[in-house]
N, C-alpha and C positions, 0 to 999 in steps of 0.2 A: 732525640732526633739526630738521623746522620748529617755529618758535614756535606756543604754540598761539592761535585767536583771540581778543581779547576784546572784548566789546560793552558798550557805556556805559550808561546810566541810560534814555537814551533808545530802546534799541534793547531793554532789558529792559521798560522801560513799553506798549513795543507789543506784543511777544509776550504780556505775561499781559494786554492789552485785548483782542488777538485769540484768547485760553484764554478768557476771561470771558463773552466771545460766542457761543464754540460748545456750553461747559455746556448739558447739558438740564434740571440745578436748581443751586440755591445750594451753593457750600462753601463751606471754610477750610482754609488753607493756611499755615504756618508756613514762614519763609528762616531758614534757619540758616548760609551761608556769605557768601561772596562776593557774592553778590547782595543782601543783607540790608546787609552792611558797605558797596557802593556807594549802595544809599539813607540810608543812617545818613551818609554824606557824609564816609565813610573812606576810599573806594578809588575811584580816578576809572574803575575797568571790572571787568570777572569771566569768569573764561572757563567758566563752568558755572552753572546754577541748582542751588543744592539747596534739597529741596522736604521735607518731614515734613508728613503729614496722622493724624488718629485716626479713620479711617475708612478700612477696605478701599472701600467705595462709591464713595466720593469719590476716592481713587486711583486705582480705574478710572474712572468718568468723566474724571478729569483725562491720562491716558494716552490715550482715546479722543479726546480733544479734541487733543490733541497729533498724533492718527493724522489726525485729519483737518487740521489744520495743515501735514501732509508731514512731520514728524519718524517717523525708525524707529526702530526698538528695536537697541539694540544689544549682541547676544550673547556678543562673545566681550569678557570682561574678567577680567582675572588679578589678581595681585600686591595691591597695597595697596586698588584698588577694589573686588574679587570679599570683601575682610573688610571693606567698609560694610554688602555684605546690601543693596543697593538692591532696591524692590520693584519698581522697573522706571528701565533708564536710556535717554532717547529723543534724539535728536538728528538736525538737518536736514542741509540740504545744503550752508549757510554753516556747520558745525559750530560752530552752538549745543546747548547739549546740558542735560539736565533730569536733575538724579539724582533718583528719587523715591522717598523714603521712607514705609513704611506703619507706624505707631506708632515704627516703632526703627530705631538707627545704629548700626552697626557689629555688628547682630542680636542685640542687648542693651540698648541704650540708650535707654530710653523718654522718648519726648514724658513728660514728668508733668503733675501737675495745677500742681503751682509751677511750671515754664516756662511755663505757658499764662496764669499768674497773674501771671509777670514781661514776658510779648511786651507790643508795643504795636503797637496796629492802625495799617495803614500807609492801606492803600486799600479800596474795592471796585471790580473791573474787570468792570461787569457781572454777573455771577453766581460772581465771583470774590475773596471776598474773603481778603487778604494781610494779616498779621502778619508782625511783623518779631522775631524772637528776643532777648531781651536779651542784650548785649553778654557777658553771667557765662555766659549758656548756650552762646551762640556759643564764646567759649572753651573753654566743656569738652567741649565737639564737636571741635573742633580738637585738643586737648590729648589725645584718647583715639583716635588717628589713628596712622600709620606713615607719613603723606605729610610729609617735610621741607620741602615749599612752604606747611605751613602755620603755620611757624614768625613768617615774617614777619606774617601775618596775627594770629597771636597779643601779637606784640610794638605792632600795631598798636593792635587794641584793650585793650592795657594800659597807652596811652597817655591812652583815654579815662578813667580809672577806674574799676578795677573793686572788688565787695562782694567780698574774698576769704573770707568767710565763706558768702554765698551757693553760691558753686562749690565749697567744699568738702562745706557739707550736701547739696548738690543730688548732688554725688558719692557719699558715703560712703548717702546713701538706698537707692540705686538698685539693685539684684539684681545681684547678682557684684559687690558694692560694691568687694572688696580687690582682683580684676583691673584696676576702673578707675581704682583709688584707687596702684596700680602706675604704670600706664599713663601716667595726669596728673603723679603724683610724678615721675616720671626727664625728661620730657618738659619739666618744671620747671625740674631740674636741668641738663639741656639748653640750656632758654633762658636762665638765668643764666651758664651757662660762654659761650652765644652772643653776648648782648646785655647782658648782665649788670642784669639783672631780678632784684629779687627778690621772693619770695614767700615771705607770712608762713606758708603752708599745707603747705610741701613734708613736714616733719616728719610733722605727723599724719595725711598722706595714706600714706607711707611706714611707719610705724606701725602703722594699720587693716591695710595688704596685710602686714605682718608679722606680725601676728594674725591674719587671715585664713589666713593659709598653714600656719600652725601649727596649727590651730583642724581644716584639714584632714589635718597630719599625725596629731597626734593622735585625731581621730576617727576615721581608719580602722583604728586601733589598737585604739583603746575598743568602736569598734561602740557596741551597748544592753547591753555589761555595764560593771558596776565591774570595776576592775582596778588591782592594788595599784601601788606608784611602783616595785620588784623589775619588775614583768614587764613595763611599759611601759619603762623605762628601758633594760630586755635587749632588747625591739624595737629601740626607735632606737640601740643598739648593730649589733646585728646588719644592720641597714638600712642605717643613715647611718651610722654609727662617729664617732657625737657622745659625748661624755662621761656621767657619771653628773651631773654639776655642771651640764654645759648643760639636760639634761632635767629636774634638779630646777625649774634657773632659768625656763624656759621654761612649765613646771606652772605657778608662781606667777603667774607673766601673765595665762597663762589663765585661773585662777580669779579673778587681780582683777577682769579684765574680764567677769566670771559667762559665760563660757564653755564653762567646764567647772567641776563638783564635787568637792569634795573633804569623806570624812569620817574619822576617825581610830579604828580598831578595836584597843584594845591601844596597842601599840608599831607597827601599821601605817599608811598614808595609803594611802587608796584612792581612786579619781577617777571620773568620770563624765559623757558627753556634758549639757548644758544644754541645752532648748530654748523656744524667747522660745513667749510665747503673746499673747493680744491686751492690747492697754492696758502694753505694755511685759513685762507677768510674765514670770517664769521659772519653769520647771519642770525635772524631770527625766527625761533619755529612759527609754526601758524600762518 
């Protein structure tokens, strides 16, 4: 299999002069890979742009700009790129190639308003202007991947230093927190057995997806009723054939973390879905 190509700084700063030109108005545009970390003056080349906008508009304008560049679309992708969810990936005839994303990565991962609050603006190319992603975000982009090439790039920038509190709140925010908070955690663990990095975060990322996961076994248990700790416990027998001891233990977690409720009738415990409302509150389902 050939190598794939890669383009320097210089060969990136004239494609986005020549995107900036054919614009018919102004954007913005966020790097989150490879191209971001060669202008951060990480990586001497990148063999891909990726691109994250919060605008459908401006994703097509920036794709149409690209059509007339001579870049095509390119349809058939499988394996680890078909779960980024690119909103469109375009590439020319030197295979340079643009993955571009519309708010989200990996078709969950949102641009938030704290990555937009951590970028720092790089350039304007004409009616094109470029944010550069911070290096915490760039990471958990990487880090919530199935591509093993991006391990090095990880290892790279955790050479710069990183806020590992940033990337873990930026994680555990974000919708499907405990898939990502999966995801980063083993990926962690990964690059510690690789490079032997460590990370003070892997615990409570690993943690939340274990609360998470529980949070969903038991809820589809509970539904919007109570239901005493006898008739859950005989579920996750009959299901899982985990213990009475596991599902007691496992209850109490949950209610630490107000998850779920629990109130005591007689000699019984009974339990119940929790659900957050605004300003943090909690309530109960049903």
């Amino acid at each position: 299999m050939s190598q794939p190509k890669m383009f320097t700084e210089a060969d990136l700063f004239k494609v986005l002069s020549d995107i900036g030109s054919m614009l018919p108005r102004k954007i913005t545009v966020y790097l989150i890979g490879g191209c971001a970390m060669t202008f951060m003056g990480r990586k001497v080349a990148t063999k891909d742009i990726d691109v994250v906008l919060d605008s459908t508009d401006g994703a097509r304008d920036l794709v149409r700009a690209l059509e007339q560049l001579r870049f095509k679309p390119v349809t058939r992708v499988t394996g680890t790129y078909y779960a980024l969810g690119a909103f469109a990936i375009m590439q020319n005839s030197e295979r340079m190639r643009f993955d571009v994303y519309n708010h989200q990565v990996c078709r969950a991962l949102e641009i938030s308003k704290g990555m937009k609050t951590r970028a720092s603006f790089y350039q304007s190319f004409g009616k094109l202007d470029v944010y550069l992603m911070s290096p915490e975000d760039i990471f958990l982009f990487k880090g919530i991947t199935e591509r093993d090439t991006d391990f090095d790039d990880m290892r790279i920038l955790n050479e710069v230093g990183l806020d590992w509190s940033a990337i873990e709140k930026e994680c555990l925010s974000q919708t499907a927190s405990g898939r990502w908070a999966y995801m980063l955690g083993t990926k962690l663990l990964d690059l510690r057995a690789k490079f032997y990095i460590e990370s003070p975060i892997i615990k409570a990322l690993l943690d939340h997806a274990d609360v998470d996961l529980l949070t969903t076994v038991i809820g589809r248990i509970l539904g919007n009723e109570e239901r005493s700790f006898k008739e859950i416990a005989g579920s996750i027998r009959e299901r899982y054939r985990y213990s009475d001891s596991w599902t007691r233990k496992q209850l109490r977690l949950l209610v630490r973390n107000r998850t779920i409720g629990k109130k005591t009738s007689g000699h019984t415990d009974y339990y119940y879905m929790m659900r957050v409302e605004r300003k943090g509150r909690v309530a109960k389902m049903g």
